[in-house]
N, C-alpha and C positions, 0 to 999 in steps of 0.2 A: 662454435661449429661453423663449417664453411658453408657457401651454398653452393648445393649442387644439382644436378637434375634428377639424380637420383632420391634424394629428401623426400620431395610430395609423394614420390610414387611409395615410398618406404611408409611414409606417415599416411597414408589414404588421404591424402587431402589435396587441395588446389595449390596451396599456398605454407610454406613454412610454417612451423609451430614457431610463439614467442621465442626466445634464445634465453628471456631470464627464466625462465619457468624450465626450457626441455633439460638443462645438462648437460653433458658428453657421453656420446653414443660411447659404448664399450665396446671399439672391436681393436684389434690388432691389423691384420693384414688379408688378402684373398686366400684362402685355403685351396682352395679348387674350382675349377669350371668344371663341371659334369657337362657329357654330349650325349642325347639318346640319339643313337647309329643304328641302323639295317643290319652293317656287320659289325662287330667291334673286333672281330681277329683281324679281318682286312681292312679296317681304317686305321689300326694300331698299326700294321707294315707303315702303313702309306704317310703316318705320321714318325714314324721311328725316321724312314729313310728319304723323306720330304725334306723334314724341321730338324734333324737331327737328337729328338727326345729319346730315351732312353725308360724302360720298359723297368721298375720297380714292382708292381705290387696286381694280383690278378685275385678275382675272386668269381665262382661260377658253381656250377654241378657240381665238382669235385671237391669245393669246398663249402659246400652246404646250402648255395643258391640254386638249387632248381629253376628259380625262374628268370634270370639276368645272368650274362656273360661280361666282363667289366676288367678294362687293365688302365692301369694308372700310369701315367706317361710322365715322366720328370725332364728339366732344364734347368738351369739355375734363374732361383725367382718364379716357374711356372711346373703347376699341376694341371695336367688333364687327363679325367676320367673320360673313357671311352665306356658306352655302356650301349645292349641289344639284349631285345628278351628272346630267351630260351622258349619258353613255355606261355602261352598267356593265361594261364586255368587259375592260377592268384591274383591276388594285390599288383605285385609290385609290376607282373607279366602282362596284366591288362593295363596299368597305368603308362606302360611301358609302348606299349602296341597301340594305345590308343595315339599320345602325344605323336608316335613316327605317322600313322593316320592321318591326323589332322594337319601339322607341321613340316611334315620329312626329317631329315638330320636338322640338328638342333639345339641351341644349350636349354636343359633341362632345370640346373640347378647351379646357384651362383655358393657354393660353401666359402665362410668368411669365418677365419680364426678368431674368437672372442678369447677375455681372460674367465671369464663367466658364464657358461650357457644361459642360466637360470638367473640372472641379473639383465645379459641384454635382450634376452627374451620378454622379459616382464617389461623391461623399458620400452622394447619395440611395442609391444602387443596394447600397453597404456595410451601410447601415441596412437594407435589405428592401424597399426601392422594386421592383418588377416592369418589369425594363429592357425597354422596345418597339421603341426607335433610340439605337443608341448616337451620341455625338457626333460629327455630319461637319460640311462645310463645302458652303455654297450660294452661288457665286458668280454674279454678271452684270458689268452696264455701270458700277451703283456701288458694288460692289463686293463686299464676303462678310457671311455673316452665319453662323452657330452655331449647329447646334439639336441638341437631343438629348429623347429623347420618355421618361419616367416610365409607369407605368401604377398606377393604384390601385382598391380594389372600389369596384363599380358600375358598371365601364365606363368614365368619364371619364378620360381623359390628361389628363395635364400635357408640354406644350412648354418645355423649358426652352431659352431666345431670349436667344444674346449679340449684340447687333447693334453692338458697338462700331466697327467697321469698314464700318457700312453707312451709308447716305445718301438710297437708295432711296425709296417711295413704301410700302411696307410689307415687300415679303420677298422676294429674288428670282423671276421669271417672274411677279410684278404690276405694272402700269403707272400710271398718274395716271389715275383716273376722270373721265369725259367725261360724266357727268350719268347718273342711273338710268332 
């Protein structure tokens, strides 16, 4: 394992774990950057016709999120999740409303492709990772995917995202995006 700055803050600690003792962290690659936005219709323009991303996958009201509006931005090699709450009368809408509060725009969530939810979850959470969700399963029409949520100082999660069993448009209850 290399060192990085990010380690201590993963591990809760000052100072690296052993290296005979930790392993190899199980992840793959960045999955996505989540942003909680004010708007996310008009920060998705502003990033389609800024950065040149390209609008994949949206989920909101219409498909089953009453309380978060959200489109998934593509490039090659990058995701960003554009996300604003609809509603704040839940979970997701006060967790939602609170962060834009405290912070303004923002990344909310670092999601990181694992081959394992439930392996580098446990690996994390053993070191001192601050468990937020532990590993369920999120099914639809193509099928499941794995997520299990880390937390680390500052605020920012990590999503850790097996989607070996998915096919989908980005993540259960998001659909093919229809233009911004």
């Amino acid at each position: 394992m290399t060192e990085t700055a990010a380690e201590p803050a993963l591990f809760g600690t000052g100072s690296l774990p052993d290296p005979a003792q930790a392993g190899p962290l199980p992840t793959g690659r960045a999955d996505a950057v989540v942003f909680a936005v004010a708007d996310a219709a008009k920060a998705a323009r502003r990033y389609c016709a800024a950065l040149g991303l390209r609008c994949t996958a949206y989920a909101g009201p219409e498909t089953g999120d009453p309380e978060a509006l959200s489109y998934v931005l593509v490039a090659p090699g990058t995701r960003i999740v554009l996300t604003s709450p609809v509603r704040a009368t839940g979970p997701r809408g006060r967790e939602l409303t609170a962060y834009l509060d405290r912070h303004g725009d923002g990344v909310l969530d670092l999601a990181v492709s694992v081959p394992d939810a439930y392996y580098a979850y446990d690996y994390a959470v053993d070191r001192g990772a601050l468990s937020l969700a532990e590993p369920h399963e999120v099914r639809d029409d193509y099928g499941s995917v794995v997520l299990a949520t880390i937390g680390v100082p500052g605020g920012t999660r990590h999503t850790l995202v097996d989607r070996a069993g998915y096919a989908g448009p980005y993540l259960p209850g998001y659909v093919p995006c229809r233009g911004v």
